[in-house]
C-alpha positions in Angstrom: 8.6 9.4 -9.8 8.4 8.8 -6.4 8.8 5.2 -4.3 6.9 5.0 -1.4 7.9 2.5 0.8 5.4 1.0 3.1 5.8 -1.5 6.6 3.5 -3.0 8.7 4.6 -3.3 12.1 4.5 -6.9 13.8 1.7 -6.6 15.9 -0.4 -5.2 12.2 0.7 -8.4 10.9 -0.1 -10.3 13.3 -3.6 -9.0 13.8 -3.8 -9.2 9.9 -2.3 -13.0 9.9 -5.9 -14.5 10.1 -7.6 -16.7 7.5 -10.3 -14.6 5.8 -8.4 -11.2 6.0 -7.7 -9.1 3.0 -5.5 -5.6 2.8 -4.6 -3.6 0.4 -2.9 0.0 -0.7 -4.3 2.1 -3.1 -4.4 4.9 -4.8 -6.3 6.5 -7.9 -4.9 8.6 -10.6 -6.1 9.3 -14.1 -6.7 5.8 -14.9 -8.2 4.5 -12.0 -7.4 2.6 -9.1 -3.6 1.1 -8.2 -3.9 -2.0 -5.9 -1.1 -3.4 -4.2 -1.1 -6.4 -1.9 -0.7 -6.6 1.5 -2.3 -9.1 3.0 -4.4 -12.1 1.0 -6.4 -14.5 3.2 -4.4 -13.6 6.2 -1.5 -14.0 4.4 1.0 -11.1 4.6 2.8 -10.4 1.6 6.2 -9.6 1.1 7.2 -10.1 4.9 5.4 -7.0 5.7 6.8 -4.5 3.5 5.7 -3.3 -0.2 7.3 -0.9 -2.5 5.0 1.0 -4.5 6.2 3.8 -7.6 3.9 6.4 -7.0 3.6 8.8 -10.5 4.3 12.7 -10.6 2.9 14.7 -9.7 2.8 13.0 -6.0 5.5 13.1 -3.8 5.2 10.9 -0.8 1.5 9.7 -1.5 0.1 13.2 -1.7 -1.1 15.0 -4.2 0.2 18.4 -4.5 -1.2 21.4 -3.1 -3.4 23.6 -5.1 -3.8 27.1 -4.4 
């Protein structure tokens, strides 16, 4: 598997620090969506920085390339 690690900056944070704001990461595999939270309500999540364990075959938050 592979971890993708993901920051947002402190200016992103503190353009996304408002009430009413909502982000998110996501990707899709075979059984849908994956959510992860950034922000909720203007309310950044984990200081800023989210771990997320992408599955194989992705490396880095891309798919492979197909020929």
């Amino acid at each position: 598997m592979t971890t993708l690690n993901l920051s947002l900056s402190t200016t992103l944070q503190t353009a996304l620090g408002n009430a009413g704001v909502w982000s998110y990461a996501v990707y899709f595999d075979d059984n849908g969506a994956n959510w992860t939270d950034l922000v909720l309500n203007g309310v950044v999540q984990n200081a800023g920085t989210s771990t997320i364990t992408l599955p194989e075959p992705y490396s880095g938050g891309r798919p492979p390339k197909r020929d």
